[in-house]
LUMMIVEX-535233 format. One record per atom (N, C-alpha, C): x, z, y; residue in one letter. Coordinates in steps of 0.1 Angstrom, whole numbers, plus 5000, padded with zeros to 4 digits. Layout:
N
XZYa;...
//
This chain:
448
790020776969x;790720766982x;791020906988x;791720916996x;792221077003x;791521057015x;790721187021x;790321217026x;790821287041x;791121237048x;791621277060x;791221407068x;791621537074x;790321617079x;791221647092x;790921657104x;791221687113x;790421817114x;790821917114x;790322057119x;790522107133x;789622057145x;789222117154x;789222227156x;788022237149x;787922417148x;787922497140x;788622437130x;789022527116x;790322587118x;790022717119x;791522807120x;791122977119x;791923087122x;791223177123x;791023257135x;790523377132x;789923447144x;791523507149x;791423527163x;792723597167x;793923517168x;794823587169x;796023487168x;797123477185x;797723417184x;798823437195x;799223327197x;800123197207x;800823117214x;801623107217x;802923217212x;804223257216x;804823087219x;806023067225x;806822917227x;806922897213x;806722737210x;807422687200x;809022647193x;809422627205x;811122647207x;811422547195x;811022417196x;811222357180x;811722217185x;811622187197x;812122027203x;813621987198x;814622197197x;816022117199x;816522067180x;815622127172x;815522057159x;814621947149x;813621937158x;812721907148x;812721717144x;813721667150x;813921527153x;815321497145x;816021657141x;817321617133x;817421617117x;817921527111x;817821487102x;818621567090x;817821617078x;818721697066x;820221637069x;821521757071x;822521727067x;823021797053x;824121747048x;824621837036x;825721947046x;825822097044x;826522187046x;827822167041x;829122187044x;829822207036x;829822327025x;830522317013x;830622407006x;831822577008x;831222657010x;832122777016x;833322817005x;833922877007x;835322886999x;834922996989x;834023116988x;833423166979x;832023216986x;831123206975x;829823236976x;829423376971x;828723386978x;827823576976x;826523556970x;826223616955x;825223546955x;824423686946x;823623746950x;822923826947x;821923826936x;822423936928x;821323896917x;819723896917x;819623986927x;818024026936x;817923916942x;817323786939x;817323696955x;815823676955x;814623776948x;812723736948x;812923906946x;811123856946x;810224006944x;810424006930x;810524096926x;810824206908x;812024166901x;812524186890x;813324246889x;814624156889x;815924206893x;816824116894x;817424036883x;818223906882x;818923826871x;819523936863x;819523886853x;821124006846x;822223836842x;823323886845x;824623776846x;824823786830x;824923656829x;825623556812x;826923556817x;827323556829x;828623516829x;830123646834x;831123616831x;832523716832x;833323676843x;833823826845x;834623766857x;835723686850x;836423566855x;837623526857x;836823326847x;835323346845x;835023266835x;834623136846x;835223016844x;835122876850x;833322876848x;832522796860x;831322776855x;830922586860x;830122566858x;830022446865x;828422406873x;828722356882x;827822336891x;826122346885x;825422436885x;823722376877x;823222486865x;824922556864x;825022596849x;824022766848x;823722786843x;822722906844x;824023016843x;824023156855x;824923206854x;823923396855x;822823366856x;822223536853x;821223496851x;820423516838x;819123496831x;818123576841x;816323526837x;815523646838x;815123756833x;815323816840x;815224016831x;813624076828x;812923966824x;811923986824x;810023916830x;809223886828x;808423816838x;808623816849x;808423936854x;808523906872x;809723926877x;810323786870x;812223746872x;812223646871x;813523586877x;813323446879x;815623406874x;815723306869x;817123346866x;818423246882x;819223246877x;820223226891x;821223136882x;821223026894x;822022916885x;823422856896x;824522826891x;825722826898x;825622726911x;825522766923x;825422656935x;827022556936x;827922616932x;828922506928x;829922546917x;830222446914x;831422436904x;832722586911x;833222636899x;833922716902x;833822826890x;835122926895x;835123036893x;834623176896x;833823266883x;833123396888x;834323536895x;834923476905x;835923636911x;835423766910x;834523796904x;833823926905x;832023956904x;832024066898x;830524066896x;830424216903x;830124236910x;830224356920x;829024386926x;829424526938x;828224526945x;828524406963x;827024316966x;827124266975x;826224296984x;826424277005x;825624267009x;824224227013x;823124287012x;821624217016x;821224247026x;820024147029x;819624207042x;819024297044x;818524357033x;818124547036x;818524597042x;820224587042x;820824687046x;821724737033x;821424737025x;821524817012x;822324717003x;823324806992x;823624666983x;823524686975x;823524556965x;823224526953x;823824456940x;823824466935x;824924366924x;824424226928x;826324186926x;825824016928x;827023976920x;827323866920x;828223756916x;828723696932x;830123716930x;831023646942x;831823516932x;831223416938x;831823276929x;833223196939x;834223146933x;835023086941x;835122916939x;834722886945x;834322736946x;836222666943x;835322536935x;836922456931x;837122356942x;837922396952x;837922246963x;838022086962x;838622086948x;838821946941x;837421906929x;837021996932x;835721936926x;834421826927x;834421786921x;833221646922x;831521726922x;831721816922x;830721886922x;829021806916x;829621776902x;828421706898x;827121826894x;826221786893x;824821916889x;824821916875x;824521986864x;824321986850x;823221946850x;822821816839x;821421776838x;820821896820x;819621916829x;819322006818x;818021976809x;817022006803x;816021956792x;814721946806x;814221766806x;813321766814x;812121796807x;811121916823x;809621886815x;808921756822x;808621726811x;807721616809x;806421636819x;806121596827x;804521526835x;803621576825x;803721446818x;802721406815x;802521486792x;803321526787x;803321596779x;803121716778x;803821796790x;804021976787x;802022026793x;802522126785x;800922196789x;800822286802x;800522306808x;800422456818x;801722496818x;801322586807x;801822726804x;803622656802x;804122566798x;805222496800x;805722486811x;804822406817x;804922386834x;805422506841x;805022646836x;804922736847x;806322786841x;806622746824x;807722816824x;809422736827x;808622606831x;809722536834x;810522576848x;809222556857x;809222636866x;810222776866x;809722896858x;810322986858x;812022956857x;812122926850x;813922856845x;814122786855x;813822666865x;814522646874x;814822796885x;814322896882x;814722986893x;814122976906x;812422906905x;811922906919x;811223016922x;811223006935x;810423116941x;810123046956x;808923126963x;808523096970x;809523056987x;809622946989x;810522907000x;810422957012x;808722967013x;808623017029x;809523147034x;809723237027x;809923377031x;809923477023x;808923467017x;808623597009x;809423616996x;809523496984x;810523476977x;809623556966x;808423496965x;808023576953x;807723476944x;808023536927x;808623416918x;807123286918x;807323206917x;806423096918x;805223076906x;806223086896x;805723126882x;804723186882x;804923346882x;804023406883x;802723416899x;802923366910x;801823306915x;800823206912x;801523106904x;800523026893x;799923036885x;800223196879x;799723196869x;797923266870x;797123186866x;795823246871x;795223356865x;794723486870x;794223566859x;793123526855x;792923576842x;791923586833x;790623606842x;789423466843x;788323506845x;788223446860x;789423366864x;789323326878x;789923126875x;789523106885x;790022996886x;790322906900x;791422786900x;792022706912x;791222616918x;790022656926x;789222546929x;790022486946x;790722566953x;792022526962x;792922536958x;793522426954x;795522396960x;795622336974x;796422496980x;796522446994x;798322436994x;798722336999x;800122287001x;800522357018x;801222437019x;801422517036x;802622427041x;802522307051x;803422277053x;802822327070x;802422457074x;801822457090x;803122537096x;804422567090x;805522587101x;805022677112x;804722777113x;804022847130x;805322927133x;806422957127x;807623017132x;807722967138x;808323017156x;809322967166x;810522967163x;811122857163x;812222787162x;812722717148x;811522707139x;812122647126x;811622527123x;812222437120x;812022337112x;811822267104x;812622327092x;812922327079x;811622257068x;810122277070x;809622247061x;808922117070x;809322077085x;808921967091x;809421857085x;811321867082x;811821767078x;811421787064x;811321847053x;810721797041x;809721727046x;808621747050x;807821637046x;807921517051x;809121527060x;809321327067x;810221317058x;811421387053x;812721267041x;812021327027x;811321417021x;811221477008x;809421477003x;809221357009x;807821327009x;807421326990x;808321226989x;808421156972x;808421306961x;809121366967x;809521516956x;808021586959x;807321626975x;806321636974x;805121606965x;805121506964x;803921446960x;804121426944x;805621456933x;805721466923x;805121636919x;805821646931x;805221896930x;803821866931x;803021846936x;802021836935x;801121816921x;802021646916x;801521666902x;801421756889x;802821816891x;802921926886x;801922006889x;802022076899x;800922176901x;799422146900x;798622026901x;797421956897x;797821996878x;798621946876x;798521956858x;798522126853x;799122206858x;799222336860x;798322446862x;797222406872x;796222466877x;794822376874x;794922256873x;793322176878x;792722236887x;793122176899x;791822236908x;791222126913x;789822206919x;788922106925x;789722026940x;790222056944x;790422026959x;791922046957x;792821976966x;794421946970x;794021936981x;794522016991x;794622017002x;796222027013x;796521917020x;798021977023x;797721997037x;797722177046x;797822167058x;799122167065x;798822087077x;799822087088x;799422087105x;800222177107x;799622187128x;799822047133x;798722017142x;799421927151x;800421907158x;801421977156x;802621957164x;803521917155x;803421857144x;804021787129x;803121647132x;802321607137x;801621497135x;802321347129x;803421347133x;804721227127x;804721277113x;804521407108x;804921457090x;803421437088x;802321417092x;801321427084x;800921267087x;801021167093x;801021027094x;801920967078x;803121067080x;804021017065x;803621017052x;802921147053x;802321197040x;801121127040x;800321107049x;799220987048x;799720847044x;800720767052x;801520667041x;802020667029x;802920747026x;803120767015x;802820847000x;801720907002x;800920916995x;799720836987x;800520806968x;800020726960x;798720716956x;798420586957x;797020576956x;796720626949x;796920706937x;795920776926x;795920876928x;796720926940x;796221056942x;795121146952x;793921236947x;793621316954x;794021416961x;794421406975x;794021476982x;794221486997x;793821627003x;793221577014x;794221667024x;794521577041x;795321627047x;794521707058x;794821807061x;794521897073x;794921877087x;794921857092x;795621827105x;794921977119x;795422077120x;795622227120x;795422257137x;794922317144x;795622337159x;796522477158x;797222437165x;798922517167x;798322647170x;798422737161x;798422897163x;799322947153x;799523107162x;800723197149x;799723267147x;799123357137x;800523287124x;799923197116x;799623097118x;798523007107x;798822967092x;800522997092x;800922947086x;801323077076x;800723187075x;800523297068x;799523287060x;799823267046x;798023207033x;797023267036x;796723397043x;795423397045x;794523377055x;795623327062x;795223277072x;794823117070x;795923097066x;795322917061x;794522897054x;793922997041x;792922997033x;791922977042x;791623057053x;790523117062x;790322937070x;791622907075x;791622787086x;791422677079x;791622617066x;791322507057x;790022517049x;789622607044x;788122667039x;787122697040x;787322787053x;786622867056x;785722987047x;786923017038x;786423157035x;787423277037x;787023377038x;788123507044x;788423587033x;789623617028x;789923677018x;790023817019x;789323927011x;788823997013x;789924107013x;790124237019x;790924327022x;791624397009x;793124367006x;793124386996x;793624256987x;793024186985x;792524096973x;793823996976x;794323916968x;794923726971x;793823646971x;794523546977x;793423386974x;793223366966x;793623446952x;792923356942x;791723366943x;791523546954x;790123566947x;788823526954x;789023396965x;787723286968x;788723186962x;788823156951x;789923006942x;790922976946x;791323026957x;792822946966x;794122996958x;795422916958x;796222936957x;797322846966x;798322906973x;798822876987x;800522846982x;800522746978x;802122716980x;803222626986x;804122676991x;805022627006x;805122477002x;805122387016x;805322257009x;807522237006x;808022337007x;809322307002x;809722346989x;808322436985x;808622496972x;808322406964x;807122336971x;806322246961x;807722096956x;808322066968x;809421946966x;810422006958x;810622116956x;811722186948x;811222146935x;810122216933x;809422176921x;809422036913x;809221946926x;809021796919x;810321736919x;811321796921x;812421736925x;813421806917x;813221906909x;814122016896x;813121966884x;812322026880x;811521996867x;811421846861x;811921756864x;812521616861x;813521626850x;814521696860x;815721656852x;816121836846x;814921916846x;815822026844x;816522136847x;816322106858x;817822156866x;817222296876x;818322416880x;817822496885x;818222476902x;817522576906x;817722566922x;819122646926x;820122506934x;821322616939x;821122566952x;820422476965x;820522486970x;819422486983x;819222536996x;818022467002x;817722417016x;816722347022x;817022307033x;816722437046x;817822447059x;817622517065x;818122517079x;817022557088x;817122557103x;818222627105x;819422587118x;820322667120x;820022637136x;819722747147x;819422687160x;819522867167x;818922787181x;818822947190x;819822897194x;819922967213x;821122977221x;822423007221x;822523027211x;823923077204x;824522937197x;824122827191x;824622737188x;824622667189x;826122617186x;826422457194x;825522347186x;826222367174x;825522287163x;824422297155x;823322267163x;822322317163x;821822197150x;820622227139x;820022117129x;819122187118x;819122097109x;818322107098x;819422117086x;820322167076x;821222187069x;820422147056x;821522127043x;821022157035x;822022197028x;821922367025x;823222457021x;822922527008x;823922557000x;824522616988x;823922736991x;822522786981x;822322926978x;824123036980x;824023146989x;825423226983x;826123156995x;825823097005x;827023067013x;826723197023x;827923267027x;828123367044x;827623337051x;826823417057x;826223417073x;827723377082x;828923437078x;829623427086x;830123237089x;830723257076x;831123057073x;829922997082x;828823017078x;828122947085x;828122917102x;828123057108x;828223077122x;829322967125x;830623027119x;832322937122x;831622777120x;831222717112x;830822597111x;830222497124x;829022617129x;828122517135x;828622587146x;829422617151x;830322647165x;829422787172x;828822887168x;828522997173x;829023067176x;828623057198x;829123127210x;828523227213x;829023307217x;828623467223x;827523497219x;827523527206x;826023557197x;826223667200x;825223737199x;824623917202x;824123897194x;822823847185x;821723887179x;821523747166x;821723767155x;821223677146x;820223767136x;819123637138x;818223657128x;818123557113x;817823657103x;817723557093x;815923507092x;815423387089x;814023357093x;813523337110x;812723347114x;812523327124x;812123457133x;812323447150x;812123567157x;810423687156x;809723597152x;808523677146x;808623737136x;809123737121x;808923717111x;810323777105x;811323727110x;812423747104x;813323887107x;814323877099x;815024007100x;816524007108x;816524077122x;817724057127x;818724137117x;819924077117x;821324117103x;822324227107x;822924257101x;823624397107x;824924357103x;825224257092x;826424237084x;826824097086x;827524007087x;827423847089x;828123847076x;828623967068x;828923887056x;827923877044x;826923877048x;825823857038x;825423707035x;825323687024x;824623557020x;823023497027x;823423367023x;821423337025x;821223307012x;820323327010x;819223357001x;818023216993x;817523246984x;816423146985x;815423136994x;815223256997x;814123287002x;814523277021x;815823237024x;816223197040x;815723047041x;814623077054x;814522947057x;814722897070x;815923017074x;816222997092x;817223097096x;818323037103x;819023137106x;818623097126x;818323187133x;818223187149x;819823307156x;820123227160x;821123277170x;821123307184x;820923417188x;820823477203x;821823547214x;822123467222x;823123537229x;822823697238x;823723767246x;822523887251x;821723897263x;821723747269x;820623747280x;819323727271x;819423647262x;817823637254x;817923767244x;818023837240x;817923977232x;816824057236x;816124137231x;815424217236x;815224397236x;816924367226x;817224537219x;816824697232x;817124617240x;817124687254x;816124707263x;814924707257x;813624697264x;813724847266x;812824857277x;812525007276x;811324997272x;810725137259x;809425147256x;808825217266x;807325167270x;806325297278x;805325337270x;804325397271x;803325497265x;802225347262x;801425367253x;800125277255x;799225347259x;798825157270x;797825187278x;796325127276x;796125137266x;795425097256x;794524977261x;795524867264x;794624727270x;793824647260x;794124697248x;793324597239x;794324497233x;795324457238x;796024337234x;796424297224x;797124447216x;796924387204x;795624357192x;794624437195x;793624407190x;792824257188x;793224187200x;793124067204x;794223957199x;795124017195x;795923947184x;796123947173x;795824027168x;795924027150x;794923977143x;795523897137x;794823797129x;793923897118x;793923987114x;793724057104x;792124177112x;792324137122x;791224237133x;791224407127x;793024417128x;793524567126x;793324647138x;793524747139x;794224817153x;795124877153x;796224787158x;797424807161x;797624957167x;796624947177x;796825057190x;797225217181x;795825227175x;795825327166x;796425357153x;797125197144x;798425237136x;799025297139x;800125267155x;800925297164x;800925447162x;799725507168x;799525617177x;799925717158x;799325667149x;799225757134x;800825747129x;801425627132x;803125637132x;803625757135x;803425737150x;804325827157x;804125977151x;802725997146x;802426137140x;803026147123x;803626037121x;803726027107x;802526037095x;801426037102x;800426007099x;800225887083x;801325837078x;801325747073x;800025737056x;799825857050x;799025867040x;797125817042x;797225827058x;796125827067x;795725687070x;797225627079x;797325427083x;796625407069x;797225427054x;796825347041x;795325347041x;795125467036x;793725517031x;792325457043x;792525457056x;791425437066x;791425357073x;792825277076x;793125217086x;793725097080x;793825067067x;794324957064x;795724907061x;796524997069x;798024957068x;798624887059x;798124877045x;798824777033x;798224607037x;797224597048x;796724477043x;797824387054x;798624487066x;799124427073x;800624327065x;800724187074x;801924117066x;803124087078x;802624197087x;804124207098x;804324047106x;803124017112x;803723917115x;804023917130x;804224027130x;804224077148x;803424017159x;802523987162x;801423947171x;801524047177x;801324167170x;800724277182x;801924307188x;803424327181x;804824347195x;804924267200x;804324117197x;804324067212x;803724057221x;802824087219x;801824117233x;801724197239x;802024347232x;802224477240x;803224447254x;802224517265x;802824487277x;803824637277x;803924727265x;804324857269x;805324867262x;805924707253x;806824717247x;807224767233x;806024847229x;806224887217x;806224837203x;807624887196x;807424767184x;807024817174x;805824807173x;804324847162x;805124787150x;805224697147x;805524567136x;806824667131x;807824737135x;808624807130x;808224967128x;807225007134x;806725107129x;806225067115x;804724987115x;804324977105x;805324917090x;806324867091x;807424857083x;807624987076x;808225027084x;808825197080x;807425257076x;806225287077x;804925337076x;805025277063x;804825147054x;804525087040x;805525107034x;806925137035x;807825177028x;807525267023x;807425427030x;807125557028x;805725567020x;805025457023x;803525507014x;803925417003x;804725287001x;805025296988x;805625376978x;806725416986x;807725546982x;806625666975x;805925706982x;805025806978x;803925756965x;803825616965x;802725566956x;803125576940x;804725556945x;805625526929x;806125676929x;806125756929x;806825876932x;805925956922x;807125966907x;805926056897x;805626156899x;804426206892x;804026326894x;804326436882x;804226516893x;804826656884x;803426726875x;
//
């Protein structure tokens, strides 16, 4: 039988209450996007190394069809989001800033836009190591954000093992939706990902958490979840960032993962519950990922919802679509977490799971910064029990070799707690950005 757990007081230390901002989506139902007249589709769309393109310019492709292999393990390959022609294999915008080779595809408007069915893995025949590479070949990666290949998050090292599978459906971004409505329409594909992943890892414990402010998505997954299966639902109280893995390792387990380290290393392994539906819902029939579900909201739009759009469609198309008025400020992801854009001709990505629109009364570009007055505030918010105060203060000195080595700076994961609480305005969360850039820069930087 499944075991029910309401967590009271399971969560972690620290943490923040920012508005939820989620009422004007979280009741709207997956729509299908239209398809954009050409798609931008980046060969970089995860962490390590980009696709390399099978395909030519001027070459017809068809909807599903693999169009840039992986270039290696920590790669993942890129499969055509619609029927069409490749116009160009060039350099495209990202949200770096920076660009990169991509494939610009031109969609056939008369197309039936069927998916290519491709060689299914089997449940109940493939081994693991199948699993993970089935996985690999659909081209998944992690949905929440980060976009790191999935594959190799599964894959366990030598000498450890999965005594948690935690499923993160706890959503703590303000203003997103996106992995609320999976679990009320994409329950079924859930709970196939799961199998998968149970056959993949064996672990002791399946765990799927969710905040109480989902309580209608965790009622569903309580119904419709088959009787043969183990496991057990969390039911979360609402904090940011909880929905950050080590933090939910910490709030479902109660163990704290040590500075440095991943979940594997108290047995957890933490995967998005959209990644996990991708999974059970591709590895059937084969087929790679071209498209995903995604919040489109903030003051800026009319048409506000839950989408479900073609990897490689424009920020721009998109804006024109859902009627976006006097935007100032778009973010891709959410306002904690996510990255305001500089280009609207840039694509979304796999790894977008929110675009927020802001007009310039809600913006904040214009704050004025003051000195800190060292109230403690951030210290009282970071989940990670860093000190912001004194990152800050080693920034500004460029102190950056210093933040690494004594102060921790690598373990931080930006989830901005501490710029929002600073009464002095200061945005720490973009210091320490630019701070792990430069000390990676210098980490990889050969020596003479």
């Amino acid at each position: 039988m499944m075991n029910f757990l309401l967590h009271n007081k399971g969560t972690f230390h620290h943490g923040i209450h920012p508005p939820e901002m989620k009422d004007d989506t979280k009741a709207l139902s997956i729509r299908q996007f239209p398809f954009p007249p050409v798609l931008v589709l980046p060969l970089s769309q995860h962490i390590g190394a980009a696709a390399e393109p099978v395909v030519k310019e001027g070459q017809s492709v068809q909807r599903g069809q693999l169009i840039a292999k992986a270039n290696g393990y920590m790669s993942v390959p890129l499969h055509a989001p619609v029927s069409g022609k490749v116009r160009k294999i060039d350099y495209v915008p990202t949200i770096s800033g920076k660009k990169t080779m991509g494939i610009y595809l031109e969609s056939f408007p008369s197309s039936g836009q069927e998916v290519i069915e491709g060689k299914c893995i089997d449940l109940y025949t493939s081994s693991p190591s199948q699993i993970l590479a089935g996985i690999q070949q659909a081209g998944i990666v992690g949905l929440g954000g980060a976009a790191f290949p999935t594959h190799v998050k599964l894959a366990i090292p030598e000498g450890k093992s999965c005594k948690y599978l935690i499923i993160n459906g706890v959503e703590c971004e303000p203003y997103l939706t996106t992995d609320h409505r999976v679990m009320l329409e994409q329950y079924n594909d859930i709970f196939m990902g799961i199998r998968y992943l149970i056959k993949a890892l064996d672990p002791e414990k399946v765990i799927i958490g969710i905040e109480a402010n989902k309580e209608d998505a965790y009622d569903m997954l309580k119904r419709k979840k088959p009787l043969d299966m183990e496991v057990e639902l969390a039911l979360l109280p609402v904090k940011y960032p909880q929905g950050a893995e080590k933090m939910l390792v910490t709030a479902v387990t109660g163990h704290e993962v040590p500075s440095g380290k991943l979940p594997i290393e108290v047995g957890a392994v933490v995967i998005n519950v959209a990644t996990t539906a991708e999974i059970g819902r591709l590895l059937p029939h084969g087929r790679g990922i071209q498209e995903r579900v995604i919040t489109i909201t903030g003051p800026g739009i009319a048409k506000k919802g839950n989408y479900l759009i073609t990897i490689g469609t424009p920020l721009r198309f998109i804006l024109e679509q859902v009627g976006a008025e006097g935007v100032q400020e778009v973010f891709m992801g959410g306002p904690m977490m996510g990255v305001s854009v500089s280009n609207l001709d840039m694509p979304i990505t796999k790894g977008t799971s929110g675009i927020v629109a802001f007009r310039q009364e809600q913006t904040l570009a214009d704050r004025p910064e003051f000195a800190c007055i060292r109230c403690g505030a951030c210290l009282d918010a970071c989940p990670l029990s860093l000190n912001p105060s004194q990152l800050g203060v080693l920034a500004k000195n460029e102190a950056y070799d210093l933040m690494a080595s004594d102060h921790h700076l690598m373990d931080c994961f930006e989830c901005g707690s501490c710029s929002y609480v600073c009464p002095s305005n200061i945005p720490l969360v973009q210091y320490f950005r630019l701070a792990k850039t430069i000390v990676r820069k210098r980490q990889t930087k050969p020596t003479v």
